[in-house]
C-alpha positions as CSV (number, residue, x, y, z in Angstrom):
1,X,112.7,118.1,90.6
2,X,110.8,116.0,93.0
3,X,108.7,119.0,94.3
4,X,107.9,119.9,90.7
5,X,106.6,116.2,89.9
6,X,104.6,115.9,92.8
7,X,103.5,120.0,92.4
8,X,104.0,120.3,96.0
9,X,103.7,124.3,95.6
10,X,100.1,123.9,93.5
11,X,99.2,121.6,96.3
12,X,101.1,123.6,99.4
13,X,102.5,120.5,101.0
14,X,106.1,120.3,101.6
15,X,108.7,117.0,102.0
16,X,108.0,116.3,106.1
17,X,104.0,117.2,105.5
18,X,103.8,114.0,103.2
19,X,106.4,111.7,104.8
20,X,104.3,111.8,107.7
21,X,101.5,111.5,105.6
22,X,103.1,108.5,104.6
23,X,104.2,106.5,107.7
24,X,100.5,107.4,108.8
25,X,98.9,105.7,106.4
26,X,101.5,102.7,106.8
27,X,100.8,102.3,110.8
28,X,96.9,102.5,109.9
29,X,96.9,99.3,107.4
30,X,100.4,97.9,108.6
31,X,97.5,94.9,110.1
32,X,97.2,93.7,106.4
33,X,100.6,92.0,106.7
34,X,100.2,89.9,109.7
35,X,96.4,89.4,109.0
36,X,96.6,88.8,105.4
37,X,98.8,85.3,106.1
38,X,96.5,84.1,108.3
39,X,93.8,84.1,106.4
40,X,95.0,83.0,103.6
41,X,97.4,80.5,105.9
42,X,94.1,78.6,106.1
43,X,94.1,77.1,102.7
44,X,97.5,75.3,103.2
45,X,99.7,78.5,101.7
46,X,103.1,79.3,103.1
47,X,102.8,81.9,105.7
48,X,105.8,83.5,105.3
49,X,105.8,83.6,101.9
50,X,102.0,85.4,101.8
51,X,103.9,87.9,104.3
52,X,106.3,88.7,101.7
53,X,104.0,88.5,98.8
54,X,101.7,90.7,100.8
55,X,104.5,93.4,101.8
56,X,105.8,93.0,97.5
57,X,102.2,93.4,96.1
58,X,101.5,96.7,98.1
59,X,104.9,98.3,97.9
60,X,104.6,98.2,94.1
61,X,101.3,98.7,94.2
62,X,101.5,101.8,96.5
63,X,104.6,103.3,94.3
64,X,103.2,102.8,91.0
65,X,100.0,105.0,92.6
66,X,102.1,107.6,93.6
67,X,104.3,108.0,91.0
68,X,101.7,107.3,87.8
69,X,98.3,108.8,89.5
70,X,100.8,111.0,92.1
71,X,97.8,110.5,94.6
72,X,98.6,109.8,98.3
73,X,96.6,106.7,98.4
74,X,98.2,103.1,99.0
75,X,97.2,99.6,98.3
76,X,97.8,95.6,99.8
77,X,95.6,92.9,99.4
78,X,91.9,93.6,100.0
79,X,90.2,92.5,103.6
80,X,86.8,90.6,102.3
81,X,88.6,89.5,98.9
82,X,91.1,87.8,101.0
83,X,88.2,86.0,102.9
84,X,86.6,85.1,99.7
85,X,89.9,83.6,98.3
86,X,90.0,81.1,101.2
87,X,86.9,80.5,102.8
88,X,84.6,80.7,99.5
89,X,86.9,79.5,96.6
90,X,89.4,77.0,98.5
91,X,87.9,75.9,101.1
92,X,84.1,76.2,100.4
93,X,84.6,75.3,96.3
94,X,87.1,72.5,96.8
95,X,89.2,74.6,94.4
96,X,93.4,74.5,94.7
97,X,94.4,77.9,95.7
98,X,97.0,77.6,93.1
99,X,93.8,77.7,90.8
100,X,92.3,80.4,92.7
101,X,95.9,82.7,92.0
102,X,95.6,82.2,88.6
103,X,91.9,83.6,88.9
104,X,93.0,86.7,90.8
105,X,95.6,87.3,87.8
106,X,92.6,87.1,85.2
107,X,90.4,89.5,86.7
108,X,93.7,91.7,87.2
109,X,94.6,91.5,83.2
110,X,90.5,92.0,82.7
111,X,90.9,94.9,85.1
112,X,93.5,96.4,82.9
113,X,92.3,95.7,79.8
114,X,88.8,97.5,80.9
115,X,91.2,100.5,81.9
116,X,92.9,101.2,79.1
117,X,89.5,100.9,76.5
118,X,87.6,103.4,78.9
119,X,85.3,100.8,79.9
120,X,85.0,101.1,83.1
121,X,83.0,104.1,83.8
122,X,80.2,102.1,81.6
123,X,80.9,99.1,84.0
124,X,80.2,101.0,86.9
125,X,77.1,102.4,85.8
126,X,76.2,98.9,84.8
127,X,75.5,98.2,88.3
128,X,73.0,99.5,90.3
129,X,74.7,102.1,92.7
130,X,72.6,99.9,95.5
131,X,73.9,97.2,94.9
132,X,77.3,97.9,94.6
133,X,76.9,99.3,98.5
134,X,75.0,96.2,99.3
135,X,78.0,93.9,98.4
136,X,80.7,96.1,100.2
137,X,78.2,96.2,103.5
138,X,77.9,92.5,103.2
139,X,81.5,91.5,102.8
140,X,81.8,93.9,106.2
141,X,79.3,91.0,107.7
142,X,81.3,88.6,106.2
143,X,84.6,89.5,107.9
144,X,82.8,90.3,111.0
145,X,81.5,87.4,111.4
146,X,84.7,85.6,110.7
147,X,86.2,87.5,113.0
148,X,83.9,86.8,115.7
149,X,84.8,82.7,114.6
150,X,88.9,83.0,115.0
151,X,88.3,85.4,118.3
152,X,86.3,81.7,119.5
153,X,83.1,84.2,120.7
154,X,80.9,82.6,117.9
155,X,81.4,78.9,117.7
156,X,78.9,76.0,115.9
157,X,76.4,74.7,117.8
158,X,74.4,71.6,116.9
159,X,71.0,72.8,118.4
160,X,71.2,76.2,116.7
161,X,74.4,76.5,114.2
162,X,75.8,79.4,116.0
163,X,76.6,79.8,119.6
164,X,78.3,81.8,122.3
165,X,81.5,80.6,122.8
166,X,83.6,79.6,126.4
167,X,84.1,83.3,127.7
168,X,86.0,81.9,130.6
169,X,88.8,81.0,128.3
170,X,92.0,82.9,128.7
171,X,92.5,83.1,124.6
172,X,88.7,84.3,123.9
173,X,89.4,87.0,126.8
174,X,92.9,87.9,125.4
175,X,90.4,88.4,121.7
176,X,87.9,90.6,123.7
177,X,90.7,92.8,125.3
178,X,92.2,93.5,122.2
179,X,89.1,94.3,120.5
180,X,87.9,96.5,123.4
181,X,91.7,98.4,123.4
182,X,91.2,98.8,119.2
183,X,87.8,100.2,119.9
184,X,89.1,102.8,122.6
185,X,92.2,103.8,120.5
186,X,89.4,104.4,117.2
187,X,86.9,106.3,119.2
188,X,89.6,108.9,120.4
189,X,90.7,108.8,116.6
190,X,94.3,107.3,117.3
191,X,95.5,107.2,113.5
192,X,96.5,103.6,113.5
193,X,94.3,102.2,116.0
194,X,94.3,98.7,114.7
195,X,97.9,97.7,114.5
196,X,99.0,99.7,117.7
197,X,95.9,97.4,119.1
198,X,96.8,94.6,117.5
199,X,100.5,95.5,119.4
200,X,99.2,96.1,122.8
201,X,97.4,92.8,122.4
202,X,99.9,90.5,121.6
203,X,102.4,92.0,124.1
204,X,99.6,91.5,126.6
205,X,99.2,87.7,125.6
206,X,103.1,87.3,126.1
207,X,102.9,88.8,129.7
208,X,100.5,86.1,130.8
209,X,102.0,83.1,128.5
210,X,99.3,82.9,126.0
211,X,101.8,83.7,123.4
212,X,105.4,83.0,122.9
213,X,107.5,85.7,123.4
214,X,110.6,86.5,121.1
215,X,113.7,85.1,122.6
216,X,116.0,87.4,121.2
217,X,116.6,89.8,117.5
218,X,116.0,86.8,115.8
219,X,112.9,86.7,116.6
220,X,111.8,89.9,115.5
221,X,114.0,90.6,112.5
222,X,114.9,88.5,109.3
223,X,115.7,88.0,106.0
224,X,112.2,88.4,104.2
225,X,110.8,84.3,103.6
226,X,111.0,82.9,100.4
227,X,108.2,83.2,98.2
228,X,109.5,80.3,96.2
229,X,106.2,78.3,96.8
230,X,103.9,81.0,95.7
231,X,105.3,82.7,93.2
232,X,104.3,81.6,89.9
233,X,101.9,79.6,90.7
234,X,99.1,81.7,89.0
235,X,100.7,81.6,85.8
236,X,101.3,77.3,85.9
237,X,97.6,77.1,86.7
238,X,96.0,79.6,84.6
239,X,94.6,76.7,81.8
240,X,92.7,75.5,84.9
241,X,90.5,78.9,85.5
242,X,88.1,77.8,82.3
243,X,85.0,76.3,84.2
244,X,81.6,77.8,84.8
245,X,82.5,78.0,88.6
246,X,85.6,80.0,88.1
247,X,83.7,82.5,85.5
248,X,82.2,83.1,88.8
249,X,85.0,83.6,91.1
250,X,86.5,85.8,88.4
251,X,83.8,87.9,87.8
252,X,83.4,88.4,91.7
253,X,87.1,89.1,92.5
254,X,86.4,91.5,89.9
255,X,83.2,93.6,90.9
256,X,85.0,93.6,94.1
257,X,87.9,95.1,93.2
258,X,86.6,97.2,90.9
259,X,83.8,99.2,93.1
260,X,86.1,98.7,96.2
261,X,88.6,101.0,94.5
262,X,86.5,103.5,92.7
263,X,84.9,104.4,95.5
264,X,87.9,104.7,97.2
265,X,89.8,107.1,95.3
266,X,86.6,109.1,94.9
267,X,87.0,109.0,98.9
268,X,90.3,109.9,99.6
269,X,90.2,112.4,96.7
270,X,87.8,114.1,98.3
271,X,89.3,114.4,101.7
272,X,92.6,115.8,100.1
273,X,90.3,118.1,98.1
274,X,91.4,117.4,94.5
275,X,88.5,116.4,93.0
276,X,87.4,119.0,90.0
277,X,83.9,119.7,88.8
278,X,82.9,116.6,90.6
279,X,85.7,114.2,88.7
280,X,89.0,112.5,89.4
281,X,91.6,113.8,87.4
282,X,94.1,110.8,86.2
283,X,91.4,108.2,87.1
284,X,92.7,106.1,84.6
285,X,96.3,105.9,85.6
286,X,94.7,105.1,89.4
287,X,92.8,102.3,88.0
288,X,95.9,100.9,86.0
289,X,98.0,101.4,89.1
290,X,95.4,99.0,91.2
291,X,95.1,96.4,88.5
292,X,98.6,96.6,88.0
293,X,99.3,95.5,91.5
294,X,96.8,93.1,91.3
295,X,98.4,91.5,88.5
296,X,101.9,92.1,90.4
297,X,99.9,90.4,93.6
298,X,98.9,87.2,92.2
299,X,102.5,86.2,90.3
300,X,104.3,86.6,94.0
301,X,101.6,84.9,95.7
302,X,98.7,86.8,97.2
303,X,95.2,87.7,97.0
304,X,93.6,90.7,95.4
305,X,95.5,93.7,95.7
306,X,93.5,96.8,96.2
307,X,93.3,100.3,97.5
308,X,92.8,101.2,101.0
309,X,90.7,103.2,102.7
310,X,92.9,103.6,105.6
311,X,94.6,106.1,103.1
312,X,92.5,109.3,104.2
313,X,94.7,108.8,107.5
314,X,97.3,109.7,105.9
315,X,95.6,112.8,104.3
316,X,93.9,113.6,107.7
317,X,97.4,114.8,108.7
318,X,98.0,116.8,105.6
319,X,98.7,114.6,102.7
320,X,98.2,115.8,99.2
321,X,101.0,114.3,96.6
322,X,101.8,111.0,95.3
323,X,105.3,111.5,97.2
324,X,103.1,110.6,100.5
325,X,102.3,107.0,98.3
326,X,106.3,106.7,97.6
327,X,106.7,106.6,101.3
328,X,104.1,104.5,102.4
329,X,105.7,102.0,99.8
330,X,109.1,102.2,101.2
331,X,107.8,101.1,104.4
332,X,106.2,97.8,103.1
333,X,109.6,97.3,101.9
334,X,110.7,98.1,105.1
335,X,108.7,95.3,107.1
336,X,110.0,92.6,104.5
337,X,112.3,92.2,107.4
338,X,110.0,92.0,110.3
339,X,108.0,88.6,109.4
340,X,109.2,86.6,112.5
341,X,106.6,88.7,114.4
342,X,104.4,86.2,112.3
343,X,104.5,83.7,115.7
344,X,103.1,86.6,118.1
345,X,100.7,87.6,115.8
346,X,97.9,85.4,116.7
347,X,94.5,84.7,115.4
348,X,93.3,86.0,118.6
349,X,95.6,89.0,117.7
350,X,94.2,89.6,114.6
351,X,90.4,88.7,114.8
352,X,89.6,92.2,116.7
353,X,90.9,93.5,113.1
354,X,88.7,91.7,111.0
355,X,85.6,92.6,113.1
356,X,86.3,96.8,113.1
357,X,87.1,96.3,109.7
358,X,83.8,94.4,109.0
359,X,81.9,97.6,110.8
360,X,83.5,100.2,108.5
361,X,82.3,98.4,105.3
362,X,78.8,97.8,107.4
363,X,78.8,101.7,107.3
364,X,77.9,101.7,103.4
365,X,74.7,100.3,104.1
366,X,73.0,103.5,105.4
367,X,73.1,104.9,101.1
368,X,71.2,101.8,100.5
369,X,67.2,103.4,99.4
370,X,65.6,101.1,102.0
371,X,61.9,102.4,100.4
372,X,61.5,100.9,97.6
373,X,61.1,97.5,98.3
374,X,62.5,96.2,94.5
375,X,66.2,97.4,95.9
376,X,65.3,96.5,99.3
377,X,65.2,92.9,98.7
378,X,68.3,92.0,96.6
379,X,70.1,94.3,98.9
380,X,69.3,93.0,101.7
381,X,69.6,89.3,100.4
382,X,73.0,89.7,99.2
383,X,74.5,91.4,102.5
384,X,72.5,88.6,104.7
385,X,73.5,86.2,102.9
386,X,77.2,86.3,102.3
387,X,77.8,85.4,106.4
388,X,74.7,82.6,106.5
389,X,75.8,80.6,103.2
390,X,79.6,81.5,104.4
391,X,80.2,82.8,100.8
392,X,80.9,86.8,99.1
393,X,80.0,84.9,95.7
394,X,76.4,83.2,96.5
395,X,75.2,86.5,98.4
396,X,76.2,88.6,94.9
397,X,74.9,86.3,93.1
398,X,71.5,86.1,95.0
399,X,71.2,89.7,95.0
400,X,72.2,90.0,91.2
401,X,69.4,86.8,90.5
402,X,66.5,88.9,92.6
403,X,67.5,92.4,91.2
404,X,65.7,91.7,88.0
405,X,62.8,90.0,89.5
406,X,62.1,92.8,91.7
407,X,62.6,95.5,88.9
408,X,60.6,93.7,86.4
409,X,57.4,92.8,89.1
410,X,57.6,96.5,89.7
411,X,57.1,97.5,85.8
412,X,60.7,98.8,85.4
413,X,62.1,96.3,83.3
414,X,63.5,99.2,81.2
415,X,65.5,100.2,84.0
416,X,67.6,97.2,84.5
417,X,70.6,97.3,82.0
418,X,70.8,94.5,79.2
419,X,74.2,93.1,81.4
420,X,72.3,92.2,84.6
421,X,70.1,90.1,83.0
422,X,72.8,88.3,81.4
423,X,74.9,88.4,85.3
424,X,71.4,86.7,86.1
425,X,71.5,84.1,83.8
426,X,75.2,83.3,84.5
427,X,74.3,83.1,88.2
428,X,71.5,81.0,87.8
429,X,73.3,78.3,85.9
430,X,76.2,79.0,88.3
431,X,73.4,77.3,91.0
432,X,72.3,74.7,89.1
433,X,76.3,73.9,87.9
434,X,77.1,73.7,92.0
435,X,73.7,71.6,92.5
């Protein structure tokens, strides 16, 4: 029955081909649930209840992909909207991350809603195709850079802003050796070179006394934390998400998400090779299933839920079906039960993460049409611009502000569609509103 669902014999995979498809994909963005808390940790949030929320959000996430869409690609909250959500919106804006749940469920209803009335393939080609890679490249600087800030290599510096950091420190080593192991494992294409980094490094920091070690199974396993301080809170606060300032964080958590997992799916798709005539087939259901989660995400507690790229590991070792999704999910489930490993899982753990994740989403910068100068510019403003203003949201909106500009200085006024003038507008009150 299963085999039929799935069409295992159309797609000639079989039950162990996807399962280890699955646990692939799981061991290649497993990082998302220690990393994911401590970014978001930094606004004041629960820990342990983010781990949880995070493990919830991509296990139903993952399953309703694979059994709705039946493709093998999985889902967790989004590296880059997660660094938006707390160092943009809470602690940049001044906003209560309570307030900024409730934003991530709006653009997750919008999401749907734009789903289901076949607006989103009008959407996407609202948006320049440029700019759409500018702002993924730049939230890959953004992360990056933060990165570099948790790993202590990049500190402030009065004279300059930004500095070298103490190299001689045993924690700022114990950051380079991880990053240096991660790059190793990636370059001789180790599926799950991050978290098996991420590993090595924090056993590393235990053998020298830079981290606590676990004193015994209590330590490592657990009831999953209570979400009891998270969950809900989107729902409580959504009358506060009506401002000018929000519009903005809405509409960015949206764009995000939105190009982040079209070009996804168009992605893995392609690896697996089940894209026809140049389409994905049951695009719509894959859509629904990422706003879904989204939705499902910010109830429990977390960021923006979206799906990963990390998924063509999974279909790098044969992968075809939505089954392969089912088992990635059980896994999340799976680690609900690991969240003491919270305490060894260290900012100087994670920040090697964060900066190879920052250089795959850098990558989508070499599509950019460098010659002609009126994409040039608000491309290039809104990827430098995200890490030197420390915000996702002015860097889009600096390149959506210039786009125009640019397009209308070079007598193609026509070209720009009727929405990006209006994005413009919104974005240009949205600086005087902050002023």
């Amino acid at each position: 029955m299963l085999k039929k669902y799935f069409r295992f014999e159309e797609l000639g995979t079989n039950y162990r081909t996807e399962f280890m498809a699955g646990l692939t994909t799981f061991l290649a963005m497993a990082y998302i649930l220690f990393v994911n808390p401590n970014v978001l940790g930094a606004t004041g949030m629960d820990q342990g209840a983010v781990f949880t929320a995070t493990a919830i959000a991509a296990a139903v996430g993952t399953f309703v992909m694979g059994v709705l869409a039946r493709y093998p690609v999985a889902l967790a909250p989004g590296m880059g909207l997660n660094a938006f959500f707390a160092y943009t919106v809470v602690l940049g804006y001044g906003i209560p991350w309570q307030t900024a749940l409730a934003g991530v469920l709006a653009s997750g209803l919008i999401f749907i809603v734009f789903t289901l009335t076949g607006l989103r393939e009008k959407i996407i080609n609202m948006i320049p195709a440029d700019l759409k890679l500018a702002v993924g490249a730049g939230i890959g600087f953004f992360i990056a850079f933060l990165g570099f800030q948790n790993a202590g290599i990049i500190i402030a510096n009065e004279a300059t802003l930004v500095g070298l950091g103490d190299l001689s420190s045993p924690y700022v080593l114990l950051a380079i050796f991880g990053l240096v192991v991660s790059i190793i494992l990636l370059s001789l294409n180790i599926r799950g070179g991050i978290f098996y980094g991420m590993i090595i490094t924090a056993i590393v920091g235990m053998i020298f006394g830079l981290i606590e070690a676990p004193k015994g199974i209590s330590d490592i396993v657990s009831p999953a934390p209570s979400i009891a301080s998270t969950f809900g809170q989107a729902i409580i606060n959504f009358g506060d998400i009506f401002t000018l300032e929000m519009l903005v964080v809405i509409l960015t958590f949206l764009f995000v998400d939105f190009f982040d997992t079209a070009g996804t799916l168009v992605a893995v798709a392609t690896q697996a090779g089940l894209m026809k005539d140049n389409k994905l087939p049951r695009a719509g259901k894959a859509l629904f299933a990422d706003a879904s989660a989204t939705v499902v995400g910010s109830i429990v507690g977390t960021s923006t839920t979206t799906s990963f790229v990390e998924s063509t590991a999974g279909v790098g070792v044969g992968g075809k079906s939505g089954f392969a999704s089912v088992v990635t999910a059980g896994f999340f489930l799976l680690a609900l039960f690991f969240s003491p490993l919270l305490t060894v899982i260290t900012v100087e753990v994670t920040a090697p993460a964060l900066i190879i994740v920052g250089v795959m989403m850098a990558s989508a910068l070499k599509q950019v049409n460098w010659d002609r100068f009126e994409i040039a510019l608000p491309a290039f403003l809104t990827v430098i611009c995200m890490p030197l203003t420390y915000s996702i949201a002015t860097g889009i909106a600096i390149g959506f502000i210039f786009y125009p500009i640019t397009m209308i200085m070079k007598g193609k006024a026509k070209e720009v569609h009727p929405v990006m003038y209006g994005l413009a507008i919104i974005f240009i009150l949205y600086f005087i509103y902050l002023s």
